[in-house]
N, C-alpha and C positions, 0 to 999 in steps of 0.2 A: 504494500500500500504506500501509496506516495506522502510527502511529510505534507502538505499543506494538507491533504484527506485526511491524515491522522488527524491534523491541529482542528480539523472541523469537526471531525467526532466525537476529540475532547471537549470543544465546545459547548454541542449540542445536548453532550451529556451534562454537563455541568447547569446549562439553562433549565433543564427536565426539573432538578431540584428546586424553582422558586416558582410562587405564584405568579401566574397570569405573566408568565417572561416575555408576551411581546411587548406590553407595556413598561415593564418592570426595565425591559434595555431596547428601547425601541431604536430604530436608526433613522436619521436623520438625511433630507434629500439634500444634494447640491445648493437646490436654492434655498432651502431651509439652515444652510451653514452663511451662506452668503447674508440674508438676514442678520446671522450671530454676531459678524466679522466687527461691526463698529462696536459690539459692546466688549471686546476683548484684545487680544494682542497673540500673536503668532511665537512659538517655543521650539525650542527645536531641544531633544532629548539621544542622547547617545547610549546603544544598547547595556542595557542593565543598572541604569539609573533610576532611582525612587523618584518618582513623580511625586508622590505623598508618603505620608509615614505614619504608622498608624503611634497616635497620642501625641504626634505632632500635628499643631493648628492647620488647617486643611487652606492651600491659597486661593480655592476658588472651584468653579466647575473646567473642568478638561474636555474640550471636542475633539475626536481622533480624525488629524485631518489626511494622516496618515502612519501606517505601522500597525504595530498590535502593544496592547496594555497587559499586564496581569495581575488580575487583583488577587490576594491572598490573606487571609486571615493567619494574625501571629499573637500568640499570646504570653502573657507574662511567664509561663512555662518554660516557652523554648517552641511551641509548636508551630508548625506552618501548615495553613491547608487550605488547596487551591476553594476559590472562590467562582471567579467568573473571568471569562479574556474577553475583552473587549478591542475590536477592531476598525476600522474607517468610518465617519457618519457616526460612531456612536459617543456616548458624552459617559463621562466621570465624575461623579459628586450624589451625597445624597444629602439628609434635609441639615445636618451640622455646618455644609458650607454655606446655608444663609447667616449666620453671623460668623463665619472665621472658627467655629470649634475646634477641638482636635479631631484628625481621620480615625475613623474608627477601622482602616483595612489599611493594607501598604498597597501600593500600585508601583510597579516596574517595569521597565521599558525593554521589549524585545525584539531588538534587532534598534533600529532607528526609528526615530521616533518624529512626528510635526504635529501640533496640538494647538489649537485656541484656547489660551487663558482667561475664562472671564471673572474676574475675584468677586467678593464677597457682595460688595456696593454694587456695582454694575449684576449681579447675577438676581439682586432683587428689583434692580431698574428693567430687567429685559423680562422679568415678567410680569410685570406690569405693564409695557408699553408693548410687547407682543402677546397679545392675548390668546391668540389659538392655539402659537406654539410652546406661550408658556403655562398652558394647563397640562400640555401634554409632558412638559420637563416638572412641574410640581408634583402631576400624576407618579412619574416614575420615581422623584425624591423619596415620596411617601411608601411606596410599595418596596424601597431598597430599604430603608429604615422595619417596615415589618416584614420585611423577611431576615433580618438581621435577627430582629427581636425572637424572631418564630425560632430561626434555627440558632440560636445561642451565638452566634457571630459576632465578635469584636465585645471591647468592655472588659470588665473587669471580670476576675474568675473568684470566685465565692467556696472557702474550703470550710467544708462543719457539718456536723446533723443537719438534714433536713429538718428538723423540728424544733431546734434551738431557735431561744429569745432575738440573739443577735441573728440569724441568718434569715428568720420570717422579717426583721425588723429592716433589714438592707434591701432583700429581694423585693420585699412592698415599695420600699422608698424609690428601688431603680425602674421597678414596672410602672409605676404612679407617674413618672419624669419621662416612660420612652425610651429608658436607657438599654441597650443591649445586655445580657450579662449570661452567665452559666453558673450552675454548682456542682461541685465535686465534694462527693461524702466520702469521708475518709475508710467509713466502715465498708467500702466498694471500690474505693478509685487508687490504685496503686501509687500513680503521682503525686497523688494529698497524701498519702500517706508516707508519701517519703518527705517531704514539708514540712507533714507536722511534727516526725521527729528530729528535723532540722532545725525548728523553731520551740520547740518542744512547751505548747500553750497550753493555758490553765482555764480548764471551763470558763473562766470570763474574758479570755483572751477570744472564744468563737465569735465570728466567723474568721477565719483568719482571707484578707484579701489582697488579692495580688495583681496589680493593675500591668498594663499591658508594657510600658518599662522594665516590669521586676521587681517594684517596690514592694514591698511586702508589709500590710497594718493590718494590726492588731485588735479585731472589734469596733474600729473609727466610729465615730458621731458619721452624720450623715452629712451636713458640712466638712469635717476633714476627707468623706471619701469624695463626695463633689470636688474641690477641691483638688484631689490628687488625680481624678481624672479628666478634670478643665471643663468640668461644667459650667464651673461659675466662676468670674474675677469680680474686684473691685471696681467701683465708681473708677469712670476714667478720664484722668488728666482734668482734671477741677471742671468739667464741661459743666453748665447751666443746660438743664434739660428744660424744653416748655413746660412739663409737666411728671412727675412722677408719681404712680400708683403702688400703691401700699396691697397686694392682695392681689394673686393670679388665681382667683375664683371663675367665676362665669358672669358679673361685675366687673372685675381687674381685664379679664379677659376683653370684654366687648367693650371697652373703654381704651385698652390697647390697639384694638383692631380699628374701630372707628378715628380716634384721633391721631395714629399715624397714619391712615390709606390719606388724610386729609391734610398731611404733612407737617404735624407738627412732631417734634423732636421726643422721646417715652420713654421712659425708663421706668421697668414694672420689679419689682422687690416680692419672691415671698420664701417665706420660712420653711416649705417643704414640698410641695409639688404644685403645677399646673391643675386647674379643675378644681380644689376647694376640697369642701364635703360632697360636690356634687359628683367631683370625680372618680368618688368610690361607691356611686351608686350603680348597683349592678344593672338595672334597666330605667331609662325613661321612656315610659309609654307617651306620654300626658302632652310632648313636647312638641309643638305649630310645626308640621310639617317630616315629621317623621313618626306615620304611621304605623309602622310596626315597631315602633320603637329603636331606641341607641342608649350606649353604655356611656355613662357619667365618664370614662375614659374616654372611650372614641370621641365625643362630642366636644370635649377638652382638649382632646391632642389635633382637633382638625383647626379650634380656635386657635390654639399654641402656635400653628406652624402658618396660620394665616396672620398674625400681627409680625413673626419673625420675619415675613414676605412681603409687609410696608415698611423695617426697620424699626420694628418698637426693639428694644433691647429688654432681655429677661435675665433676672439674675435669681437662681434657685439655687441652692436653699440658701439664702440670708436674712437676718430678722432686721428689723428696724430699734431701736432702742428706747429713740427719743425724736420729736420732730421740735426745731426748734424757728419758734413763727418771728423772731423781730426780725427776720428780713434785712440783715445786714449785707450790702451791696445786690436788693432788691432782688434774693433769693432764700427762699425756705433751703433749712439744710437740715436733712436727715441723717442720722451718726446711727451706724451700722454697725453689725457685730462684727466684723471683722476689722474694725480704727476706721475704717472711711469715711468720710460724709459726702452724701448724695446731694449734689442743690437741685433748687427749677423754683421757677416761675410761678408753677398751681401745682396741689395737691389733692390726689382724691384718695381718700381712706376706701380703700375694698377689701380691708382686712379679714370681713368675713368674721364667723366667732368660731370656740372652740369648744373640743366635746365637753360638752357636761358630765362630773363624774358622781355616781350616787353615794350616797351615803352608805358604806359598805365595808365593813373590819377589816384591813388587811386588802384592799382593791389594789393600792401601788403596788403590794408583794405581786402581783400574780398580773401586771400589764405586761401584755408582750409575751406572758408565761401560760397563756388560757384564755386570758381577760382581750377582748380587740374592740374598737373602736368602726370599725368599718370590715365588708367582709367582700374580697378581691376573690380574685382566682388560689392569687399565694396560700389564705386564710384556710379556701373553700379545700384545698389539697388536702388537710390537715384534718377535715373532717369526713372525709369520706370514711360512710358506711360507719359512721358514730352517731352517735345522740349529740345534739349539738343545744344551748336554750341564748333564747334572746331577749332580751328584756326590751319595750319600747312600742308604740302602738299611733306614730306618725306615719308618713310616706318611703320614708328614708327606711325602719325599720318591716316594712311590709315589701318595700323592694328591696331588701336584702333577703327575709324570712322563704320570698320565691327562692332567690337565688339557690340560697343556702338546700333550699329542699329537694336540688336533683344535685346535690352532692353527699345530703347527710340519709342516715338509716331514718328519724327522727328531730321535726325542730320543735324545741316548746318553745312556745312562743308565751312567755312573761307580761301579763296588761296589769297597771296598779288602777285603772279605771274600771266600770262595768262596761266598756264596747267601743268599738271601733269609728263611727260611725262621725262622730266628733272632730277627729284631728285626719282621715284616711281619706284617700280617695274612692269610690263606691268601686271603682275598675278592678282596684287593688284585695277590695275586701273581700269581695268576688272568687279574686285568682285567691287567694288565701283559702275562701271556704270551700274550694271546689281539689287544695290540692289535700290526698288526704295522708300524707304522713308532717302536718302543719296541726300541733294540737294547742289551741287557746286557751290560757291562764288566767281569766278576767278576776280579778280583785287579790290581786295575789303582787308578793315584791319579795325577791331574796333577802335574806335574811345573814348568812352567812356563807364565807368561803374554804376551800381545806385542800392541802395539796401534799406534796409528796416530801422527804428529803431532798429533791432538787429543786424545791419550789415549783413545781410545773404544777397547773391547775387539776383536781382529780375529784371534786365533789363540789356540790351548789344546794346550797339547803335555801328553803322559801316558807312562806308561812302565808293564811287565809288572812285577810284585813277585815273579814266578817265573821271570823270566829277564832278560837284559837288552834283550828288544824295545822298543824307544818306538818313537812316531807321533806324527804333530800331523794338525788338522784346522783348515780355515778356520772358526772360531765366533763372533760377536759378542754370546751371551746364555747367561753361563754361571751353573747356579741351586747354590747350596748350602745343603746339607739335612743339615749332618754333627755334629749336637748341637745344647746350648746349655749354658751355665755359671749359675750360679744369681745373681742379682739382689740381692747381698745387702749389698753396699759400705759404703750407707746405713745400714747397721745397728753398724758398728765403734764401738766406745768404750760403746757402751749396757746390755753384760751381757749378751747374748742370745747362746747357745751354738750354734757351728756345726760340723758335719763335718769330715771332711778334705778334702772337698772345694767347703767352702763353703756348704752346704745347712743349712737351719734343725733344730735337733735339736729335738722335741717330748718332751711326758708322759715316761715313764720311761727313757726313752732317756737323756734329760741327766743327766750326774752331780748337778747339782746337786737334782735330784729326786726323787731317790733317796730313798726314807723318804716319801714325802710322797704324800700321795692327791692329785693332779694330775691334773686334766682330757686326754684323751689329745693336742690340741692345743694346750696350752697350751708356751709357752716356759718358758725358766732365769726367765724375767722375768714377775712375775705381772701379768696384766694385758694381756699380748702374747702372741696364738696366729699359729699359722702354718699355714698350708692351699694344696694345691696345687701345684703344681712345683717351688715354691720349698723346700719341707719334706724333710726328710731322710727316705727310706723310702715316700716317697708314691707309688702310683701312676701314672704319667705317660700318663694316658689324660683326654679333654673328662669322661665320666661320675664318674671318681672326683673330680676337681678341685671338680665341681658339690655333690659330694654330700659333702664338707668344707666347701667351702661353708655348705652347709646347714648339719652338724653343727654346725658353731665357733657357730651361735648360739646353740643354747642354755647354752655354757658360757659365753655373754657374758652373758645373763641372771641365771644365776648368780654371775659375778665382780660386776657390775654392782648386782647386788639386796643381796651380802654386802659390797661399799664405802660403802652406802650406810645401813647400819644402822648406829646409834649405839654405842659403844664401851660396854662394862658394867664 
């Protein structure tokens, strides 16, 4: 067989492995390069050169204008495994080179190589102003990112029990963000198990992770692992954003998207992943325009990668600390956890709130150990073919108690009310009473928790509120769904008016507004609006949050265009 027949069969084979591969590496006509040519620059690469490198900052998308590519998956290991070759017409980059990320793959040049360089700035200029062909290149970004994701490709590699505190605690945090990753159980995988007794780790040292460098850490925060695989940097170079948002919820989100497609300058700040709580909702039925419903992720990761693709800038995970309003050289400046301070212009709080945690003996022993706050895919592994109990009886707790029930043997489902009907939606209460291993607990509330010498959760006792019956049941996955408290801490000392329960007060609600034509989400603080869960009086639904979202930009236009005008 002749060698370029070989190189085609290697090919064809390697494309069989991903989704929908015409889309996924589609090739590009003549005149569709020709189109590209002003938004980039001509390369020229000599055989066996890294065009990219994987955990090095990617410089942009590559059109093969001639030659062959090879991309290859290399991990912190030492492994190498062919990926995909890419040949003439076809383009290189998935959705990390819309702001400059690290490559998640190495790409090498075989034989000679000529390529259009389009960087980072210009890759989100050319889709934008070429519309047909750049749905079709955002199309394939997104389908190379999951099938990265699908097949464990690129990212960091995760050594530990599949059932450890720390390893559910990482995998959630990488799945929630989009991030690629894999695990290796030491109790199976020959190479972790030669690691771990080269590192030789102490049950608190799990998971042990090893990014695509070689670095090797020990359990990390979720900021130290962001961080070592260049998720996130610092504020950059003192720049004056027009606006920064506090909160990549569904809020942060559509406030990111609308006010940069409309070109103002963004910078969005959140503490743990894109999506919110909405993110970990396993189904939205409910939501304008997707009728069979989408997952609090997908809905999230589509906003995510639509605000990166007008230039909003996202920095995950970083919290905010303080904001501090006297406006010294006519900008807010936020002081970050990591020493930074972010400025801008205007501020919208989309902080969003946090889980509410019940009153419950010993609940911190057993977070992250039994105890979850949302229930993902990661969560739902852990339960198969177990009794699983949830406490909670909103939307949020009745799309998870589906989820949860074609994973678990059993969910009891925990209500301290007498019924549903109150805080649920009629759709939901429905799917609930119709699915039948979902059994209701109406007037009932745990009472206590009990676990093992490892701490891992191992029993849940409850008790009647109408009499004095309790019971316990053997559980090790128990989910709560019972509120959450507003996000607001960060905001102490700055002016900005809050409830009595801690929620941002808006437009004429605040005393101090009183008299004054104010924007309806503008705060006490001109200059700083608040939108979405976090806002005093908002609707606490994905659609409304979007659709303040929305709204707050035009009154950022307006604050923005009226600070800007000269003094008479």
């Amino acid at each position: 067989m002749a060698q370029d027949e070989v190189q085609r069969t290697d090919r064809e084979a390697l494309m069989a492995q991903f989704t929908r591969p015409e889309q996924t590496f589609p090739t590009l006509t003549p005149a569709e390069i020709e189109r590209l040519r002003h938004f980039g620059e001509v390369q020229h690469y000599k055989d066996g050169v890294l065009l990219f490198e994987t955990g090095q900052p990617g410089p942009g998308m590559f059109v093969v204008l001639a030659g062959h590519v090879a991309i290859t998956q290399r991990d912190g290991l030492g492994h190498v495994t062919p990926v995909i070759d890419q040949g003439p017409g076809q383009f290189l980059a998935e959705l990390g080179q819309l702001s400059g990320r690290p490559a998640l793959v190495d790409g090498r040049a075989e034989g000679d190589v000529e390529v259009l360089l389009v960087p980072p700035d210009r890759l989100r200029a050319l889709l934008v102003a070429e519309a047909e062909l750049g749905e079709r290149i955002m199309r394939a970004l997104i389908l190379r990112r999951v099938n990265l994701i699908q097949g464990g490709i690129g990212g960091p590699v995760l050594i530990g029990p599949s059932n450890s505190a720390g390893v559910v605690r990482l995998q959630s945090f990488l799945t929630r963000n989009g991030q690629p990753h894999h695990l290796l159980d030491p109790a199976s995988e020959h190479d972790a198990a030669e690691l771990i007794a080269r590192y030789s780790p102490k049950p608190e040292d799990w998971p042990l992770v090893v990014t695509a460098g070689g670095t090797v850490l020990r359990n990390p925060s979720e900021t130290e692992l962001g961080r070592a695989i260049g998720m996130i940097g610092g504020a950059k170079d003192n720049r004056i954003y027009d606006v920064a948002i506090v909160g990549c919820g569904p809020a942060g989100l559509a406030t990111a998207v609308y006010a940069a497609s409309e070109g103002l300058s963004v910078a969005v700040v959140d503490t743990r992943a894109f999506g919110g709580q909405a993110g970990a909702s396993a189904r939205i039925e409910n939501y304008l325009g997707f009728p069979t419903g989408i997952s609090g992720q997908a809905l999230a990761g589509r906003a995510f990668t639509q605000a990166q693709k007008f230039g909003a800038e996202i920095m995950i995970p970083m919290s905010v600390s303080s904001l501090d309003c006297s406006r010294a050289n006519g900008s807010f400046a936020l002081a970050l956890d990591c020493g930074d301070t972010l400025r801008s212009r205007a501020v919208v709080v989309a902080s969003g709130a946090r889980y509410r945690r019940p009153d419950i003996e010993n609940l911190d022993k057993f977070e992250g150990r039994g105890v979850w706050y949302w229930a993902s895919p990661v969560e739902a592994k852990l339960c198969a073919g177990e009794e699983v109990a949830l406490v909670g009886a909103g939307n949020s707790a009745g799309q998870a108690a589906v989820f949860l029930s074609g994973h678990a043997k059993r969910v009891l489902m925990i209500i301290r009310g007498g019924g549903l009907g109150a805080s649920m939606s009629r759709y939901l209460i429905e799917r609930i009473e119709a699915t039948p291993n979902i059994e209701l607990m109406f007037n009932t509330e745990i009472t206590a928790l009990e676990g093992d010498d490892t701490s891992l959760l191992r029993r849940i006792r409850w008790k009647s509120r109408l009499s004095d019956d309790e019971d316990s049941a053997d559980i090790r996955n128990l989910f709560l769904f019972v509120g959450a408290d507003p996000a607001t801490s960060w905001l102490d000392g700055c002016g900005v008016t809050l409830d009595r329960g801690g929620f941002v007060v808006t437009g004429a609600q605040s005393e101090l507004n009183q008299g004054k034509l104010v924007a309806p989400l503008e705060t006490s603080v001109p200059g700083v609006y608040a939108v979405g869960d976090v806002r005093s009086g908002s609707v606490k639904r994905v659609g409304g949050a979007i659709g303040e979202g929305a709204q707050v930009v035009a009154s950022l236009h307006g604050y923005l265009g009226d600070a800007a005008k000269p003094a008479l």
